[in-house]
C-alpha positions in Angstrom: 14.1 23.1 -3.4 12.3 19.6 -2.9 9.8 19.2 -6.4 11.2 22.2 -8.0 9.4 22.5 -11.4 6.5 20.6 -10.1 3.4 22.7 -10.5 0.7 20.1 -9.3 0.7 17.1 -7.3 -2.4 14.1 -7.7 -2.8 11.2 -5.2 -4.0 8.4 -6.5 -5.4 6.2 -3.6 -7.5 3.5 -2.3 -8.0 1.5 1.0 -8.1 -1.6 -1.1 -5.9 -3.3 -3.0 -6.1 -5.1 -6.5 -8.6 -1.8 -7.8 -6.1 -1.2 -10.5 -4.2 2.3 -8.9 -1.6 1.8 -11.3 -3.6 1.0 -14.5 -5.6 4.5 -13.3 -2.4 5.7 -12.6 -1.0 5.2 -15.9 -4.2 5.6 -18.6 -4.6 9.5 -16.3 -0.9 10.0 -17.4 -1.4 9.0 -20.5 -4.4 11.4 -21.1 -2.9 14.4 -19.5 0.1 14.6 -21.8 -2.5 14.0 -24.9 -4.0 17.1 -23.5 -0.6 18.7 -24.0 0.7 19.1 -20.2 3.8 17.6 -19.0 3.0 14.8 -16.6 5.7 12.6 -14.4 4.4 9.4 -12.0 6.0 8.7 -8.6 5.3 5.3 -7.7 5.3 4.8 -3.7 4.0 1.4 -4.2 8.1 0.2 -2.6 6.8 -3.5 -2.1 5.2 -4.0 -5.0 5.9 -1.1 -8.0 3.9 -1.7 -10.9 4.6 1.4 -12.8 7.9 0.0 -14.7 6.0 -3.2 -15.9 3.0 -1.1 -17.2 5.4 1.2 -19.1 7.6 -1.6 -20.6 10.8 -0.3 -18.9 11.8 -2.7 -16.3 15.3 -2.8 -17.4 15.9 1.1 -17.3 18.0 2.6 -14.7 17.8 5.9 -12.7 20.9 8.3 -13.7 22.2 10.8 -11.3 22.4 14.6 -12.4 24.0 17.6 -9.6 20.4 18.3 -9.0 19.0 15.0 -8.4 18.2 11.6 -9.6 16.6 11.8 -13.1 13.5 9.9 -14.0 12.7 7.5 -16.7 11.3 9.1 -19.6 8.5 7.1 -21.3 8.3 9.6 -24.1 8.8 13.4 -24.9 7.3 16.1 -25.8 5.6 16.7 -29.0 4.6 19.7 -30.7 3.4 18.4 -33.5 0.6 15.6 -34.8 3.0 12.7 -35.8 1.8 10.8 -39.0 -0.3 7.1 -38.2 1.8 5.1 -41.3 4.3 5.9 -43.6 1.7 5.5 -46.5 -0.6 8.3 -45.6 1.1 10.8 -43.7 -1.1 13.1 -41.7 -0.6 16.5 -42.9 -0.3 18.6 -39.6 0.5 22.5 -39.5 0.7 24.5 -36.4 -1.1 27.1 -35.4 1.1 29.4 -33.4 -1.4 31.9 -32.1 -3.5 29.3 -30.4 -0.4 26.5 -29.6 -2.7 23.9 -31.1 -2.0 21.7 -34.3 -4.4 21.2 -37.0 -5.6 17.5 -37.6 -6.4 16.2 -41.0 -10.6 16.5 -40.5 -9.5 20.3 -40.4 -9.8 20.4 -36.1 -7.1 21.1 -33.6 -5.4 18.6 -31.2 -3.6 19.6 -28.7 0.5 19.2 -28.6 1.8 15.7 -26.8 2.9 16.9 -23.4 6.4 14.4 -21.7 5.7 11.6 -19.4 8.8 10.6 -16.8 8.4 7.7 -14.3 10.3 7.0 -10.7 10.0 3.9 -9.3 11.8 1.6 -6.6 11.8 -1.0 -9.3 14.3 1.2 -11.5 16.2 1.0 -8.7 15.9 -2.4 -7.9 19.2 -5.0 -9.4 17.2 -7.9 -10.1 13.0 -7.2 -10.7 12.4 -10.6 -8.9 13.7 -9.3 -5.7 11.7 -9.0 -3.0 11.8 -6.2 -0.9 11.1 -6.3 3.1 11.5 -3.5 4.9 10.4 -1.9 7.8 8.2 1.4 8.6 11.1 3.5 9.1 13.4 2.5 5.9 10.0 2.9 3.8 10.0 6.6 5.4 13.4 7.6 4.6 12.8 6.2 1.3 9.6 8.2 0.4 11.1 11.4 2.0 13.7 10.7 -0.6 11.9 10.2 -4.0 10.2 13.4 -2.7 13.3 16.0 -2.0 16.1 14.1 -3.9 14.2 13.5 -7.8 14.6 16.2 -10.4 11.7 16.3 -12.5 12.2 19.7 -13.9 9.0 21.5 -15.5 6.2 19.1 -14.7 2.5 20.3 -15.2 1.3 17.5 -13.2 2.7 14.6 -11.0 0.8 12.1 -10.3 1.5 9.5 -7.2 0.9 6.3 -7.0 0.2 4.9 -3.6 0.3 1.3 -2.4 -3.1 0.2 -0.7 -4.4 1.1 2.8 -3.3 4.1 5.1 -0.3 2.9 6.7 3.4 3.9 7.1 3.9 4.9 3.1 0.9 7.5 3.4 1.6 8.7 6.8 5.2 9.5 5.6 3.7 11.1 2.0 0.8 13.4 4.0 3.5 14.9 6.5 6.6 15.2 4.1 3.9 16.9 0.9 2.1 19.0 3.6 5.5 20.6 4.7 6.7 21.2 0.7 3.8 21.9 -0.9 0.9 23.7 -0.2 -3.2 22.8 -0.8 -4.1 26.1 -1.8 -3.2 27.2 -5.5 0.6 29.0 -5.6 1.4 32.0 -6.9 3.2 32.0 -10.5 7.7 32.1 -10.0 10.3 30.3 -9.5 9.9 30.1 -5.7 6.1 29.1 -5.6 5.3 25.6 -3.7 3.9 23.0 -5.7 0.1 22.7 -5.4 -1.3 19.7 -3.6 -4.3 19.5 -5.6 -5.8 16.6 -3.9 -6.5 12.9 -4.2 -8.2 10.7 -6.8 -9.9 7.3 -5.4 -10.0 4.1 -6.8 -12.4 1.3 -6.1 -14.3 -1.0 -7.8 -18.2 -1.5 -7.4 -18.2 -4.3 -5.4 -18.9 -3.5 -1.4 -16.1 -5.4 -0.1 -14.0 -2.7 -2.3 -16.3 0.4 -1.1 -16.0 -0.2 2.7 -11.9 0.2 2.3 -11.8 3.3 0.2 -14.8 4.7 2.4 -11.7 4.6 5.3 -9.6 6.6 2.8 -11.7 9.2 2.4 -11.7 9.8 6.5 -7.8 9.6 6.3 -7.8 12.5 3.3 -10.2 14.4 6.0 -8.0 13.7 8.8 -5.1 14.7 7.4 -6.4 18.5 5.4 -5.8 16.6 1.9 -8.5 17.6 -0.6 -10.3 14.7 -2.6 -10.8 15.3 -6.5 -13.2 12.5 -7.1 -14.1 8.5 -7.7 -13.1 6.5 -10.2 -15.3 3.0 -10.2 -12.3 1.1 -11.9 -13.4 -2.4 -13.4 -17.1 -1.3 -13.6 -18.4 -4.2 -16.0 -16.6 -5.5 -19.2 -16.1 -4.2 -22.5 -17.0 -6.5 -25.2 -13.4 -6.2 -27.7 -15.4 -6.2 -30.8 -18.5 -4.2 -30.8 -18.2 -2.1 -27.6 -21.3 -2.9 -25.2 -20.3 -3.4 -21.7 -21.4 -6.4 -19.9 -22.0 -6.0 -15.9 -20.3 -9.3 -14.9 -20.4 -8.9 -11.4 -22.1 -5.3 -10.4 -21.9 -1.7 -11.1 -22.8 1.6 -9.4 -21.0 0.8 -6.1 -18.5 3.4 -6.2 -21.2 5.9 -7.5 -23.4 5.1 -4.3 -20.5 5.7 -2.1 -19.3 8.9 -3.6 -22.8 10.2 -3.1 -22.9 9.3 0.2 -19.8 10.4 1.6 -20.1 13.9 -0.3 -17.5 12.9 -2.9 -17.4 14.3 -6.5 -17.6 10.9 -8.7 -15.6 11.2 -11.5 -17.1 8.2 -13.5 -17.2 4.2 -14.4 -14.2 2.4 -16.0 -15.0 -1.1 -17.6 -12.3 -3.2 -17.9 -10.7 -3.0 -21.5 -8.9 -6.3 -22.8 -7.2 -3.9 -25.5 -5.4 -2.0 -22.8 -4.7 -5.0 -21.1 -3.3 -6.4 -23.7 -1.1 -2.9 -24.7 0.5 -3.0 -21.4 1.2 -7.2 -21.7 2.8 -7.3 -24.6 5.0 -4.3 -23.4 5.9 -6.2 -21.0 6.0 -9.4 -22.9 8.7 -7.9 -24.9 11.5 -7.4 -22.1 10.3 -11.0 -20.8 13.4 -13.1 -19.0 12.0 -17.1 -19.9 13.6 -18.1 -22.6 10.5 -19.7 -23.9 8.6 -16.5 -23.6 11.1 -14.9 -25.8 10.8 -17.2 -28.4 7.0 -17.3 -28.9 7.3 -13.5 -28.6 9.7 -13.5 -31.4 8.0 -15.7 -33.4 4.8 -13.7 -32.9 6.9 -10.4 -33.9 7.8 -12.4 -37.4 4.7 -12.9 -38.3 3.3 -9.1 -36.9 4.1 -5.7 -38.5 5.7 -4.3 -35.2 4.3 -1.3 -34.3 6.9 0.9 -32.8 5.1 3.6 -31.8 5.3 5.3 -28.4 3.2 3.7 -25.9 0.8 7.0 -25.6 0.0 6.8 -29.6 -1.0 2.9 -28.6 -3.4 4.0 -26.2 -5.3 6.6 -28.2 -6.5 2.9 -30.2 -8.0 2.0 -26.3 -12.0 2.1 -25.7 -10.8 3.1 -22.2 -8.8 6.7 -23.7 -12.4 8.2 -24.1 -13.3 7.7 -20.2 -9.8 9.3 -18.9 -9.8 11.8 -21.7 -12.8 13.0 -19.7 -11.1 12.7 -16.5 -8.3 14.8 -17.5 -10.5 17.5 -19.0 -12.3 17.3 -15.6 -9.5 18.0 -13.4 -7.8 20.1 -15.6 -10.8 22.8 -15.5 -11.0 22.1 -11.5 -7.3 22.7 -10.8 -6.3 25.4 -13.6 -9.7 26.8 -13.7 
């Protein structure tokens, strides 16, 4: 059965591009498995997939199982708190009754939940190549990543879609509307995943607002719910105290929301500290030669921190805003 294992399916669009889908993409990933549920991304995006970059894993490869291509895994699941240094280890117990771990101020966290990732650019042999197809090789494509990708038990996957409302989102509305279904399934091993709905992205200024405006008439048109906004790049975050700075404006996406009768999920400012996460991932599986040198010399004279990227990102101003995201949808789609 096409998504078998897949409980819940998130679309995260926009009619514009260059609003950060991926980074939202990624940092709501991120925040769902730190609320303990098991969370896999689809990237769509087959011209330009960002979701291997952002992860660090641009030289993985897809394996083949008898039920399916497997996905990359970015980390696994965790059932208990792991320590922040060798020095001071955090002592963590579990509390079976509740399925929750004590912390060391005495509270409860929530178990790490897995985080798997399927991508053209996995697929790709070289990441500089470019790839140029046409509307009906994109189709077959997408229609594949949806029936032929073993995720196994996955709380929630989340889709990242390339910009607009063209061939890639006419192919994903028909093929999810025939193998899942947008009202919430039945419990069992035959139950269709849910289509939960879509999350938009914009950012505040109009030129943004008009485009995803469009998007919400194409989730209308085509019987997929919307969650809510995300105003992505809603000011700037100042790395050392934490005051946001409205660079260029703010409140756009809020306006719109409002006045297309659209839950608005909240403001993202842009946060160099994530940006910088996500870089130096990257910056460590670099190809130039001279990258690689001034990234080694840099490692010489940093402690390497080796910790899964999802530990990183707790560190992030930005984990607080999608930390109340996830909590948001969570108690919309599970009630």
């Amino acid at each position: 059965m096409p998504l078998e294992g897949v409980k819940n399916i998130i679309l995260i669009l926009s009619g514009k591009g260059g609003v950060g889908k991926s980074s939202v993409t990624l940092q709501l990933a991120l925040a769902l498995t730190l609320q303990g549920k098991s969370v896999g991304i689809l990237d769509i995006d087959l011209t330009g997939p960002s979701i291997p970059r952002l992860v660090g894993l641009e030289n993985a490869k897809i394996t083949q199982s008898p039920n399916g291509w497997i996905p990359v895994p970015v980390h696994e699941t965790q059932s208990q708190a792991a320590p922040k240094n060798d020095a001071a280890p955090a002592a963590t117990t579990t509390a079976a009754a509740a399925g929750e771990i004590a912390n060391e101020n005495g509270g409860t966290t929530q178990p790490r939940g897995s985080l798997r990732c399927m991508s053209l650019g996995f697929l790709l042999r070289d990441r500089g190549d470019a790839v140029i197809w046409r509307g009906p090789k994109k189709t077959a494509m997408i229609r594949q990543f949806l029936t032929d990708v073993y995720w196994g038990e996955t709380d929630y996957l989340l889709v990242d879609t390339p910009p607009g409302t063209s061939d890639e989102h006419i192919a994903l509305a028909e093929e999810l509307l025939k193998i899942s279904t947008t009202s919430p399934s039945t419990s069992g091993p035959s139950a269709l995943p849910h289509l939960t709905g879509a999350v938009l992205v914009t950012t505040p200024q109009a030129i943004a607002t008009s485009d995803v405006r469009k998007e919400v008439n194409f989730c209308v048109k085509t019987n997929i719910p919307t969650l809510g906004v995300v105003e992505n790049m809603s000011g700037y975050t100042c790395p050392c105290c934490g005051e946001v700075s409205n660079l260029f404006s703010s409140g756009g996406g809020e306006v719109m929301a409002r006045e297309m009768g659209v839950r608005f999920l909240g403001k993202v400012p842009v946060d160099v500290q994530f940006g910088a996460l996500v870089e130096a991932k990257s910056a460590e599986d670099s190809d130039d030669e001279d990258e690689e040198d001034k990234v080694q010399e840099e490692k010489e004279e940093a402690v390497v921190d080796d910790r899964p990227l999802v530990e990183r990102y707790r560190e992030c101003w930005s984990y607080g805003r999608f930390e109340g995201f996830a909590r948001t949808l969570i108690g919309e789609i599970e009630g």
